[in-house]
KOLDREN-664191 format. One line per field, with one value per residue: residue number from 1; residue in one letter; chain; x, z, y of N, C-alpha, C in turn. Coordinates in nm, 2 decimals. Layout:
N
num: c(NUM:...) $
residuo: c(A:...) $
cadena: c(A:...) $
n_c1: c(X:...) $
n_c3: c(Z:...) $
n_c2: c(Y:...) $
ca_c1: c(X:...) $
ca_c3: c(Z:...) $
ca_c2: c(Y:...) $
c_c1: c(X:...) $
c_c3: c(Z:...) $
c_c2: c(Y:...) $
This chain:
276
num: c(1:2:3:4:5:6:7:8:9:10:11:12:13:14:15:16:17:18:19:20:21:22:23:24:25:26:27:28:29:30:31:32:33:34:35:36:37:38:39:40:41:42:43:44:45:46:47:48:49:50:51:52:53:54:55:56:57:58:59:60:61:62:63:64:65:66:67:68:69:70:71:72:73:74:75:76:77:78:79:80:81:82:83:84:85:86:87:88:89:90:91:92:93:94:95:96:97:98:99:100:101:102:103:104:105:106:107:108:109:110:111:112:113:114:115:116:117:118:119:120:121:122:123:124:125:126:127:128:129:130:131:132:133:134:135:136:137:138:139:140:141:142:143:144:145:146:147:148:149:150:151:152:153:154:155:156:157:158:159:160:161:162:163:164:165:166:167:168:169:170:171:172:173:174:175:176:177:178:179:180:181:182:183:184:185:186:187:188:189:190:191:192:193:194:195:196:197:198:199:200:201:202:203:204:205:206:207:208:209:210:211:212:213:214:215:216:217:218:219:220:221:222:223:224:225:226:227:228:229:230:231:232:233:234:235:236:237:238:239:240:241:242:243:244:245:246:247:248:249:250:251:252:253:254:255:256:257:258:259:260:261:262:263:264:265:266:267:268:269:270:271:272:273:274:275:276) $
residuo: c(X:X:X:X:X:X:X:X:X:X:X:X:X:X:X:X:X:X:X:X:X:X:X:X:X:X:X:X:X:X:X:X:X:X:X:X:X:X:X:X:X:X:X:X:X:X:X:X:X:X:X:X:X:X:X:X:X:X:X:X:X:X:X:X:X:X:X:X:X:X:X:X:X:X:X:X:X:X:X:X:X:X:X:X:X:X:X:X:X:X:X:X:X:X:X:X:X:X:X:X:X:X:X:X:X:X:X:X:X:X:X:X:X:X:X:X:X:X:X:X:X:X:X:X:X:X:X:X:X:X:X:X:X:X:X:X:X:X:X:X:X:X:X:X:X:X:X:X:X:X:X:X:X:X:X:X:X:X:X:X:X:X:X:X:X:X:X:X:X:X:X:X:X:X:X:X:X:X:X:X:X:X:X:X:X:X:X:X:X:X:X:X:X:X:X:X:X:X:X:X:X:X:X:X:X:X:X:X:X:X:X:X:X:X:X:X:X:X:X:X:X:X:X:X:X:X:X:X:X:X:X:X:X:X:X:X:X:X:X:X:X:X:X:X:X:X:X:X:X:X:X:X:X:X:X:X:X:X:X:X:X:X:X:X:X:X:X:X:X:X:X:X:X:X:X:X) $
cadena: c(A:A:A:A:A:A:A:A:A:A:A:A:A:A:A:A:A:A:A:A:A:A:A:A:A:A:A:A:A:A:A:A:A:A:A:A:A:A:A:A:A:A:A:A:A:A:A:A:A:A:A:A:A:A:A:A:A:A:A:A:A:A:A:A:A:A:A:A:A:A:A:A:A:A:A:A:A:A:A:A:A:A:A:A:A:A:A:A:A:A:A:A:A:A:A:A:A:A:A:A:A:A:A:A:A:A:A:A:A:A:A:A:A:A:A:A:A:A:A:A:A:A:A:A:A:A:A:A:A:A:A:A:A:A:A:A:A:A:A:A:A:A:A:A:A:A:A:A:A:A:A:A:A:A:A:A:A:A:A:A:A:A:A:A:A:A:A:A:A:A:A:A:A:A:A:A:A:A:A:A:A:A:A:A:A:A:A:A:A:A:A:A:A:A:A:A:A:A:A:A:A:A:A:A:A:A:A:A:A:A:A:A:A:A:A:A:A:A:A:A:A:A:A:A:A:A:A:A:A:A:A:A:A:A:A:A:A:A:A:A:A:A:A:A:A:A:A:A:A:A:A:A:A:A:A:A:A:A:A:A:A:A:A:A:A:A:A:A:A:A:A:A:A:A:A:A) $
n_c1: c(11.13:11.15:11.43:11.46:11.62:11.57:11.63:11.65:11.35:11.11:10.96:10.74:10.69:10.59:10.37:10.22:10.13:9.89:9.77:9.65:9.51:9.45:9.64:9.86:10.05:10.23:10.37:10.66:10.69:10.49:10.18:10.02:9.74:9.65:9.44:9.40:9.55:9.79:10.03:10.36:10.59:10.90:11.14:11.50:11.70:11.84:11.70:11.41:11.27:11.00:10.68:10.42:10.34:10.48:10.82:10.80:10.51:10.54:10.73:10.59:10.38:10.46:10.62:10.87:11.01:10.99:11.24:11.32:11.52:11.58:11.32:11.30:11.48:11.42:11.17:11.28:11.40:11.18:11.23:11.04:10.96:11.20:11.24:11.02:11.06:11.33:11.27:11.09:11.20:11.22:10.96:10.70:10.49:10.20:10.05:9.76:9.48:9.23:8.93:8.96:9.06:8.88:8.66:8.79:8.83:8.58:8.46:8.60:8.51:8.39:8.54:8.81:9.16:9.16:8.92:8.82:8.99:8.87:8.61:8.68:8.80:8.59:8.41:8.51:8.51:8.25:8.17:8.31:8.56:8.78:9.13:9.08:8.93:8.63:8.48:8.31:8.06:8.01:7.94:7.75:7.39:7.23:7.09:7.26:7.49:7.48:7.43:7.69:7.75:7.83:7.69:7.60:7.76:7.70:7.50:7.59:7.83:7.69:7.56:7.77:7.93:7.72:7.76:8.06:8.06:8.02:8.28:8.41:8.59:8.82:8.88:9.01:9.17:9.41:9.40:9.44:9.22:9.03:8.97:8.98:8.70:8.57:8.61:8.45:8.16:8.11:7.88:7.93:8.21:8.38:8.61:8.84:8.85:8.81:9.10:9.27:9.24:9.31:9.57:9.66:9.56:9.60:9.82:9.86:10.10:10.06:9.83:9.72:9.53:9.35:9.28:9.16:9.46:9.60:9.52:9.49:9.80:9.91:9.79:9.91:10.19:10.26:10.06:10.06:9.88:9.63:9.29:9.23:9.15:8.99:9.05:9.24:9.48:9.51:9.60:9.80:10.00:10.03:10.13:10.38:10.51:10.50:10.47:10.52:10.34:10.17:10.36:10.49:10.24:10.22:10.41:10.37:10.15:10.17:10.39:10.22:10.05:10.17:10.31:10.09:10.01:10.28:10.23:10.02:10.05:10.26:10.11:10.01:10.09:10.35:10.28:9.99:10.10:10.19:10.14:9.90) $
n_c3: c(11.30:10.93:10.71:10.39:10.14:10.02:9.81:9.68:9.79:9.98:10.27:10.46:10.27:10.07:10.17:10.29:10.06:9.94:9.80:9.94:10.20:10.45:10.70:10.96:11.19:11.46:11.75:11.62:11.41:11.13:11.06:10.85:10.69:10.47:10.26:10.40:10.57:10.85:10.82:11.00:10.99:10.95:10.87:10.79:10.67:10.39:10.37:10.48:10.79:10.88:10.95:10.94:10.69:10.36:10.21:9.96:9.89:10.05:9.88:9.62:9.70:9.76:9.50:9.48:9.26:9.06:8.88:9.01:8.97:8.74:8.69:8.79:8.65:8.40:8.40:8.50:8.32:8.21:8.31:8.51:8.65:8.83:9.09:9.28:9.22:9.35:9.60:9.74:9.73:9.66:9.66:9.59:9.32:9.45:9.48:9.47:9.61:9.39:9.44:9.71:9.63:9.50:9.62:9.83:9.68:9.52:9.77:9.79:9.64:9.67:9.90:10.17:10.24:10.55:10.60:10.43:10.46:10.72:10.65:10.49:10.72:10.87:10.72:10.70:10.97:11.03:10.83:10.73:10.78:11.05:11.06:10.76:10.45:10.37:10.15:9.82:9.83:10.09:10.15:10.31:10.25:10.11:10.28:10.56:10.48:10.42:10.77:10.82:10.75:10.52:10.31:10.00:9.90:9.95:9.81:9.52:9.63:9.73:9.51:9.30:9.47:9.44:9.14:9.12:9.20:9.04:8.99:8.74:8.83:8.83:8.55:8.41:8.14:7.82:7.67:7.77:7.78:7.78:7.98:8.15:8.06:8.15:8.42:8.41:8.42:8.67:8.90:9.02:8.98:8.78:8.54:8.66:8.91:8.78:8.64:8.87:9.00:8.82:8.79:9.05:9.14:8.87:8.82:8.58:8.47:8.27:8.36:8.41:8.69:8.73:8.96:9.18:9.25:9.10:8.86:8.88:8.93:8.71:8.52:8.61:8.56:8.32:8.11:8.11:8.28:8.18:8.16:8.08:7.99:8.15:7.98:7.81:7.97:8.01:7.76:7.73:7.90:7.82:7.60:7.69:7.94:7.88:7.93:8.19:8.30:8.51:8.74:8.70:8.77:9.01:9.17:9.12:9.23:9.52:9.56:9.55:9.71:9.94:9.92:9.93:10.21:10.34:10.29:10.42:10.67:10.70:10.73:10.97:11.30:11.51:11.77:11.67:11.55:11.69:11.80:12.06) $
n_c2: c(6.68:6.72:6.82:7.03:7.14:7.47:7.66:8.04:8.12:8.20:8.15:8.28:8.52:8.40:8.30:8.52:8.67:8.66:8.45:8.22:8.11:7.94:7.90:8.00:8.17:8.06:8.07:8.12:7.99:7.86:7.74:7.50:7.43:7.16:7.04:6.77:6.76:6.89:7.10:7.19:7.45:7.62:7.82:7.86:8.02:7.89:7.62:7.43:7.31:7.10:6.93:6.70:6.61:6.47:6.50:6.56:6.66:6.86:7.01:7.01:7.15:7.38:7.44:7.43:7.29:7.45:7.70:7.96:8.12:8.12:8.24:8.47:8.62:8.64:8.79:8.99:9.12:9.34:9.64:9.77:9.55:9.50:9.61:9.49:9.22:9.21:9.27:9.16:8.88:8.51:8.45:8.29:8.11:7.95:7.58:7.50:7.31:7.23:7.30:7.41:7.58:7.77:7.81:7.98:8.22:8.23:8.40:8.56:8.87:9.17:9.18:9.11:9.03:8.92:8.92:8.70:8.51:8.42:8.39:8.14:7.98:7.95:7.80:7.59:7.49:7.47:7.27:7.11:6.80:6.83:6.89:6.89:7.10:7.13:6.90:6.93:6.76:6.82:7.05:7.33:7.41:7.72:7.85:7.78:7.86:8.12:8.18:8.19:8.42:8.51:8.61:8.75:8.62:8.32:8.23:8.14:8.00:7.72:7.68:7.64:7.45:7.25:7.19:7.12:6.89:6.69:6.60:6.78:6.97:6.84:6.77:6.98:7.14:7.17:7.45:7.81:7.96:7.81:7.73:7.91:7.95:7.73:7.73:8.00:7.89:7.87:7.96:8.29:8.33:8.51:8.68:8.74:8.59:8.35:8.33:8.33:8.13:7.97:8.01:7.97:7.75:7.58:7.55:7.74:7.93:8.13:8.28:8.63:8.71:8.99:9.22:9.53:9.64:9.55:9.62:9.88:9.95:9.84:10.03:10.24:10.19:10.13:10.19:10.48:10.58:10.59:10.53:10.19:9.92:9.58:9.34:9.48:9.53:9.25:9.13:9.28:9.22:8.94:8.94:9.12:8.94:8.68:8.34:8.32:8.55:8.51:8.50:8.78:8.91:8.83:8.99:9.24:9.26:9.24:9.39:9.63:9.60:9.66:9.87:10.05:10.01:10.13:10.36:10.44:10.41:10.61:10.82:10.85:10.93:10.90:10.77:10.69:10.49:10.30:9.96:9.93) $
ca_c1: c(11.11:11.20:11.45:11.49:11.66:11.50:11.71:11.52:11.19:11.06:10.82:10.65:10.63:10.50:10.23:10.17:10.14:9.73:9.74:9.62:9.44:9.48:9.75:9.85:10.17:10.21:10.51:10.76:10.63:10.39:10.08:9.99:9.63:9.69:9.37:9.34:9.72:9.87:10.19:10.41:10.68:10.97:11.25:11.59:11.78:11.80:11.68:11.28:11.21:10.88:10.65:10.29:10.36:10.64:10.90:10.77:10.44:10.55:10.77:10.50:10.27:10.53:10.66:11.01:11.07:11.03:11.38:11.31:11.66:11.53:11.23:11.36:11.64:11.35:11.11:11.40:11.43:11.15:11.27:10.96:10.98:11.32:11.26:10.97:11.15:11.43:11.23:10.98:11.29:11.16:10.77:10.63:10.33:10.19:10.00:9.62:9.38:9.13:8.80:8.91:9.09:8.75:8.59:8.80:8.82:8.42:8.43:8.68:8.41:8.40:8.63:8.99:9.24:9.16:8.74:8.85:9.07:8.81:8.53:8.75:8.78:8.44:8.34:8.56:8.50:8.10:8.10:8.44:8.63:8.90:9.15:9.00:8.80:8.49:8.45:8.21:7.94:8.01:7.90:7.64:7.27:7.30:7.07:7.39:7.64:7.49:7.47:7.83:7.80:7.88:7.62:7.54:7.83:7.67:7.44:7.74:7.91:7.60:7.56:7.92:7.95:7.65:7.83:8.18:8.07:8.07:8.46:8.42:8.71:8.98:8.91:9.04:9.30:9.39:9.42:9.43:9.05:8.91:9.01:8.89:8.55:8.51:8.54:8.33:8.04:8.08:7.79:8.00:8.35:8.41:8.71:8.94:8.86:8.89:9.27:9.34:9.20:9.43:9.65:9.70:9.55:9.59:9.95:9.89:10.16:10.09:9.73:9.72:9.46:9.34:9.21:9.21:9.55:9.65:9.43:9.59:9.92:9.94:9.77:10.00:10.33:10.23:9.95:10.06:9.75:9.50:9.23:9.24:9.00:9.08:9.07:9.37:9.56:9.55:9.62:9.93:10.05:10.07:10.30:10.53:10.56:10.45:10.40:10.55:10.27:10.12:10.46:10.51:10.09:10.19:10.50:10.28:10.03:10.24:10.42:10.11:9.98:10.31:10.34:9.97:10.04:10.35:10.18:9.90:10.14:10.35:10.03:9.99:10.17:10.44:10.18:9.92:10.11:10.28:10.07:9.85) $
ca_c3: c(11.18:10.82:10.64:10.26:10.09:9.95:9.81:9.61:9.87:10.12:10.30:10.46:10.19:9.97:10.25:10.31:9.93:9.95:9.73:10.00:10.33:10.57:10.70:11.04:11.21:11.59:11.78:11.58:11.27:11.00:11.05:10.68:10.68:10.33:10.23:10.54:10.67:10.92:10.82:11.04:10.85:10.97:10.74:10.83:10.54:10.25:10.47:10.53:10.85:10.84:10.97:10.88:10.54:10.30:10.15:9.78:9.91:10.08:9.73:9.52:9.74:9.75:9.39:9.45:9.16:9.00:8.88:9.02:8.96:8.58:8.61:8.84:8.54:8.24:8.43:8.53:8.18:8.24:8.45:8.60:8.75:8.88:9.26:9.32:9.25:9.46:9.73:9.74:9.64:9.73:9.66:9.41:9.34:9.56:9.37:9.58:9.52:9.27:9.52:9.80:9.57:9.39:9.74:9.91:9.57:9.56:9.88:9.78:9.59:9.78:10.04:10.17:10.29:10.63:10.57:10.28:10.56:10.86:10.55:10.51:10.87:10.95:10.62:10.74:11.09:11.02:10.71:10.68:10.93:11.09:10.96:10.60:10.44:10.29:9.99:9.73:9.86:10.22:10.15:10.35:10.15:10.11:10.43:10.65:10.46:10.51:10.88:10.84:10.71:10.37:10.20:9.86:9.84:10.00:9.69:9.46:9.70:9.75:9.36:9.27:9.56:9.36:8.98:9.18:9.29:8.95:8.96:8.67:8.85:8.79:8.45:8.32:8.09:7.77:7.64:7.91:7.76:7.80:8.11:8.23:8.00:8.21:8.56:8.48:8.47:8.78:8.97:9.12:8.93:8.65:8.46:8.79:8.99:8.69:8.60:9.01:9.05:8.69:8.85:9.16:9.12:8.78:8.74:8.45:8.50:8.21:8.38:8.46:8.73:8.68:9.05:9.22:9.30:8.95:8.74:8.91:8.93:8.56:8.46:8.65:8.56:8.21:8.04:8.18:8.42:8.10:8.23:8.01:8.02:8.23:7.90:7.73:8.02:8.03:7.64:7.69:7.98:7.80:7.51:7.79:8.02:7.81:7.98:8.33:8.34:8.66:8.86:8.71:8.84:9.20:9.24:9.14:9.34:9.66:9.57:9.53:9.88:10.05:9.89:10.00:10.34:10.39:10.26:10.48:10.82:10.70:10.75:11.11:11.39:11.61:11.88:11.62:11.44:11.80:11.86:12.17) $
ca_c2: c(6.75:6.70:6.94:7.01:7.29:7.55:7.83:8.13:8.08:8.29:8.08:8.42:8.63:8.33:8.28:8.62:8.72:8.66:8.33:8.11:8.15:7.87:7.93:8.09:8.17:8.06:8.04:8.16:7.87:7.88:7.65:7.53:7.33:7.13:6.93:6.68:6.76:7.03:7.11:7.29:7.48:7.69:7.84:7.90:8.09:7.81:7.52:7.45:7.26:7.10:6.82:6.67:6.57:6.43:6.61:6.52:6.69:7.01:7.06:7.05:7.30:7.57:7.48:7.42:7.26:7.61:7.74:8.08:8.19:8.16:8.33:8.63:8.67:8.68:8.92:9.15:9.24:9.46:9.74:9.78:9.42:9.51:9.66:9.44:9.09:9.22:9.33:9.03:8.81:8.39:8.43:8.14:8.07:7.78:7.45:7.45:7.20:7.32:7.32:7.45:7.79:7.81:7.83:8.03:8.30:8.28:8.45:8.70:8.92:9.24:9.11:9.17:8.87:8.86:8.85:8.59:8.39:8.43:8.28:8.00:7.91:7.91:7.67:7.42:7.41:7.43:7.19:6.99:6.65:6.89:7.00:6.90:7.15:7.05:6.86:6.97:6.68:6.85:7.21:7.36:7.47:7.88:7.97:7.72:7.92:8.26:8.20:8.19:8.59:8.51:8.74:8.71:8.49:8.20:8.10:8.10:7.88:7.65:7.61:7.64:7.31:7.15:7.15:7.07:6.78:6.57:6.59:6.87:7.05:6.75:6.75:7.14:7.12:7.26:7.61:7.86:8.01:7.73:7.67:8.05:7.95:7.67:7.83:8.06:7.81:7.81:8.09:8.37:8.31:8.60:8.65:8.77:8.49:8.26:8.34:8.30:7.95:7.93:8.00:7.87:7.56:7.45:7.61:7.82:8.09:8.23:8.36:8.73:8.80:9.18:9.26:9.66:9.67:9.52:9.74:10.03:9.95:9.81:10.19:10.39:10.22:10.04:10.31:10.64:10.66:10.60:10.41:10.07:9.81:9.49:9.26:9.54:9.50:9.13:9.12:9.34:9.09:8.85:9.02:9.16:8.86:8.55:8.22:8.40:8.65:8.47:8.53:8.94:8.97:8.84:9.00:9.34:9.24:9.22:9.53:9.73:9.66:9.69:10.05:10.11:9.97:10.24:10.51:10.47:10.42:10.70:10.96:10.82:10.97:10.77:10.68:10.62:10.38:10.18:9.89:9.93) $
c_c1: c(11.20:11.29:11.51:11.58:11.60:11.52:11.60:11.36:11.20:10.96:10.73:10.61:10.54:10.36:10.16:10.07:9.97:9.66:9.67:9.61:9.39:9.62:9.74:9.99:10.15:10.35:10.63:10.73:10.49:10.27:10.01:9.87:9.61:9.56:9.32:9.48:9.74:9.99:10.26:10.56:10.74:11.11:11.40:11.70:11.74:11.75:11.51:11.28:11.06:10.80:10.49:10.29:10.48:10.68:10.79:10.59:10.43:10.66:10.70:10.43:10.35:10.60:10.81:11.12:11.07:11.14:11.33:11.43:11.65:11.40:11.23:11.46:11.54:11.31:11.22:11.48:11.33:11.19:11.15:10.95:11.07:11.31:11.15:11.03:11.25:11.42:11.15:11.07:11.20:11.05:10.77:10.54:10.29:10.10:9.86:9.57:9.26:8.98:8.82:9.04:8.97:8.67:8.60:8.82:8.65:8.45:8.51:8.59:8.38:8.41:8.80:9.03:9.17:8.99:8.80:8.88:8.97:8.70:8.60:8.73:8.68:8.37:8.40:8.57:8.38:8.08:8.21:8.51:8.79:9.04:9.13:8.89:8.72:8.50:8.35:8.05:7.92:7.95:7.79:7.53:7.33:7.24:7.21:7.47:7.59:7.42:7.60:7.89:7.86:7.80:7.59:7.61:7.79:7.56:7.47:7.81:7.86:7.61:7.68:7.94:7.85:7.73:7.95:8.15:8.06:8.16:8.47:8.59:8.81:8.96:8.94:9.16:9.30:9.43:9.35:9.30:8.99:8.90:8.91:8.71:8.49:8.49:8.45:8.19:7.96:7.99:7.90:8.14:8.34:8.56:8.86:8.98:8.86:9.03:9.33:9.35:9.30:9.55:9.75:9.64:9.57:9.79:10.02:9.94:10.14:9.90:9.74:9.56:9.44:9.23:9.22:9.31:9.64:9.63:9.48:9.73:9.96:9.93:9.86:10.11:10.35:10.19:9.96:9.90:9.63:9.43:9.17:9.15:9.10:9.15:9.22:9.48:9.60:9.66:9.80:10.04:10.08:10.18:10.39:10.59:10.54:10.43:10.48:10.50:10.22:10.21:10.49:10.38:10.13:10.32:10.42:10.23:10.06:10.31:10.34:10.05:10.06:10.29:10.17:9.96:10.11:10.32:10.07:9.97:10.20:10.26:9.99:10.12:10.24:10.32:10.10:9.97:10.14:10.14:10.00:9.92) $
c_c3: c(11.06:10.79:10.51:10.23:10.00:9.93:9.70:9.69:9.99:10.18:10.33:10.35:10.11:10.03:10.24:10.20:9.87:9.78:9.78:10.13:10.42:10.61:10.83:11.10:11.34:11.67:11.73:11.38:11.23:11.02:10.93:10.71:10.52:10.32:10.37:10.61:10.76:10.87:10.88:11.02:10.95:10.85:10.81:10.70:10.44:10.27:10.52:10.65:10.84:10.91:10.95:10.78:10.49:10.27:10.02:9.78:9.94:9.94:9.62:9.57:9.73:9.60:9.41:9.41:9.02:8.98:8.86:9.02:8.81:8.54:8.67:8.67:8.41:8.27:8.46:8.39:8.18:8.31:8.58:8.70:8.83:9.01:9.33:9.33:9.32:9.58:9.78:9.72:9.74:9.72:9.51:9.45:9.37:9.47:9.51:9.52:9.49:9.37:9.62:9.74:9.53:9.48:9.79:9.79:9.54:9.70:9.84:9.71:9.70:9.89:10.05:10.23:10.43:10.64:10.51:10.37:10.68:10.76:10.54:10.61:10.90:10.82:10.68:10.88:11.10:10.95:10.73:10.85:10.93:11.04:10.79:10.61:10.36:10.19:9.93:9.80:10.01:10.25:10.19:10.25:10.15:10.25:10.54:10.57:10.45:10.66:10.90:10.80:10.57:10.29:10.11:9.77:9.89:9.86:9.59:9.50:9.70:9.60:9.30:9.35:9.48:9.22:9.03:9.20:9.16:8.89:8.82:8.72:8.84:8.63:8.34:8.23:7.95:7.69:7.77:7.88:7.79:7.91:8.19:8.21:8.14:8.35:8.54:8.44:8.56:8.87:9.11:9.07:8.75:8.58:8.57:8.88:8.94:8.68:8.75:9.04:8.93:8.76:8.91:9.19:9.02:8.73:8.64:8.44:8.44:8.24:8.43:8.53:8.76:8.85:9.06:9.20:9.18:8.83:8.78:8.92:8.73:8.53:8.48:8.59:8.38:8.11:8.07:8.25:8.29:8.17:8.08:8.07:8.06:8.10:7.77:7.79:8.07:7.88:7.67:7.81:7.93:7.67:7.59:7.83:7.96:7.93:8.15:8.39:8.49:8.80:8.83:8.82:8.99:9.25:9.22:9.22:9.49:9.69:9.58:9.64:9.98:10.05:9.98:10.17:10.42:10.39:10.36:10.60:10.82:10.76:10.91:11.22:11.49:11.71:11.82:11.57:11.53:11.81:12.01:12.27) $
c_c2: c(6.71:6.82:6.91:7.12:7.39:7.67:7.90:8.10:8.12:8.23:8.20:8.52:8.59:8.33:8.36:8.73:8.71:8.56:8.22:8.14:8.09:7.82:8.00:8.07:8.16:8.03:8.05:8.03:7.91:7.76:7.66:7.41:7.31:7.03:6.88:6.64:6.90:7.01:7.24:7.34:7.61:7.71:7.93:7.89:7.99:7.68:7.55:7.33:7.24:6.91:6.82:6.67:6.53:6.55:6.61:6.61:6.84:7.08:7.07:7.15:7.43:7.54:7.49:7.38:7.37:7.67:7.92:8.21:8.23:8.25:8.43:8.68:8.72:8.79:8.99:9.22:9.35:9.52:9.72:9.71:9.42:9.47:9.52:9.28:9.10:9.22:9.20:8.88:8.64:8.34:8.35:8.17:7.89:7.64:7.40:7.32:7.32:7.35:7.42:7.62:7.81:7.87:7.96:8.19:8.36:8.39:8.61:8.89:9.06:9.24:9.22:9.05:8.91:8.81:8.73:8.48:8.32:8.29:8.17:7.90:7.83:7.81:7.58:7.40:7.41:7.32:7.07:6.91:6.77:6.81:6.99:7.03:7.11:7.05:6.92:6.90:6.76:6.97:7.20:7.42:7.62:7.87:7.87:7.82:8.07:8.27:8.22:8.36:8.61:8.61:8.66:8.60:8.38:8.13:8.10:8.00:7.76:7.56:7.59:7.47:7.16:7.11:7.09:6.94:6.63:6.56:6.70:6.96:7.00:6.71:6.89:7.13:7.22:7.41:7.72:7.95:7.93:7.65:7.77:8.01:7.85:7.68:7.91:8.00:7.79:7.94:8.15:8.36:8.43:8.57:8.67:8.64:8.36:8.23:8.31:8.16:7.88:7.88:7.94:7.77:7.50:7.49:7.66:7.96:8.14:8.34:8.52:8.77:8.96:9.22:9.44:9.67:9.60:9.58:9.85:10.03:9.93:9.98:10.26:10.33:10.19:10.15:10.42:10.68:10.65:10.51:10.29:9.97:9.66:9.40:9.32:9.49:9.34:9.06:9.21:9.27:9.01:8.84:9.01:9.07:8.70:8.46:8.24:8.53:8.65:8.52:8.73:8.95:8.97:8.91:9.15:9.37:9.27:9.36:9.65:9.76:9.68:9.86:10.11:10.13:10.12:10.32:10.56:10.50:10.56:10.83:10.95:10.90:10.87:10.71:10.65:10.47:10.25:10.09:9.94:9.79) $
């Protein structure tokens, strides 16, 4: 195994943080399926172990040329951002390739991360050369991709795989509208799942995706509980947090289902809550 150093970076929490969904943990290590690589990734304090890929490769996917010592210090002028950057302390945002976020985001569409993860799977061991997941030209018609259970998201994916496939997706650049404009070209991509693919594929932190658990959290701690429209609260994101909106959203985002998480265990009783 390779090792780098990688202080400020939580490999788990970054994983965990529902930016990216091939991925699985076995043995005490992280199994990371990158493109047409395995990389298997362990972290010991400020120190990444790691093999199936270069260095210069696993530092650009986790972004650890990001001086997150600088952008913990900006956001923590908001209070609000305080507990959560403390608590979540390590999490970046990761650098996908632009098809297979757009893919695995189509899917997300009245979903939750492990549906989202499970859809993943099963595209690239039906469609794509192990462990690659399928190219654009590789994608199954809709009725192949809803045998896979996809629903209504399978002829989004289908036509979404058709327009992908004349490199449209490596040429985004730009102003960050006309970035969102041009995802959503794409059938099945709105304004949520635009700013994500912004995001985390093209590296535009200053995107604010506005999901559940972001539209409620913004209200309650931002708007005193008014209910604001998703396009207010992206607008007032991008005042607050300017071109580090993308890292406040996910550190939100993370805090929002944590708190949900506890709140839900806490109503459980000691033997409900023990694993079987």
């Amino acid at each position: 195994m390779q090792t780098i150093s990688c202080p400020e970076f939580s490999l788990r929490t970054t994983l965990e943080s529902g930016q990216f969904f091939r991925w699985r943990e076995r043995d005490g290590a992280f199994e990371i399926l990158l493109r047409d690589r395995v990389i298997t990734a362990r972290q010991d304090g400020d120190e990444l172990r790691f093999e199936g890929a270069d260095a210069p490769t696993v530092r650009r996917f986790f972004a650890l040329d990001h001086d997150l010592s600088a952008i913990r210090a900006e956001l923590a002028r908001d209070p609000v951002l305080r507990g959560p950057l403390e608590r979540f302390r390590g999490l970046r945002i990761l650098r996908q390739d632009p098809w297979e976020c757009v893919a695995a985001f189509i899917t997300s569409a009245a979903s939750n991360i492990p549906r989202i993860s499970r859809n993943v799977r099963d595209m690239a061991a039906r469609f794509g050369t192990p462990p690659a997941f399928p190219r654009p030209h590789e994608m199954g018609t809709e009725p192949q991709l809803r045998a896979l259970r996809l629903g209504f998201r399978a002829r989004y994916l289908a036509e979404a795989a058709r327009l992908a496939r004349d490199g449209r997706l490596d040429r985004l650049d730009g102003p960050l509208d006309s970035v969102r404009d041009a995802l959503m070209e794409l059938p099945g991509i709105g304004g949520k799942v635009a700013d994500c693919v912004a995001l985390f594929a093209y590296g535009r932190l200053e995107a604010f995706p506005v999901d559940t658990w972001v539209r409620k959290t913004m209200r309650k701690l931002y708007f005193g509980g008014r209910r604001v429209t998703d396009r207010r609260i992206r607008s007032f994101a991008a005042r607050r947090f300017g071109p580090l909106a993308g890292y406040a959203q996910q550190y939100l985002f993370v805090a929002a289902r944590s708190s949900r998480a506890e709140s839900r265990d806490s109503t459980r009783s000691p033997a409900a809550a023990r694993p079987a």
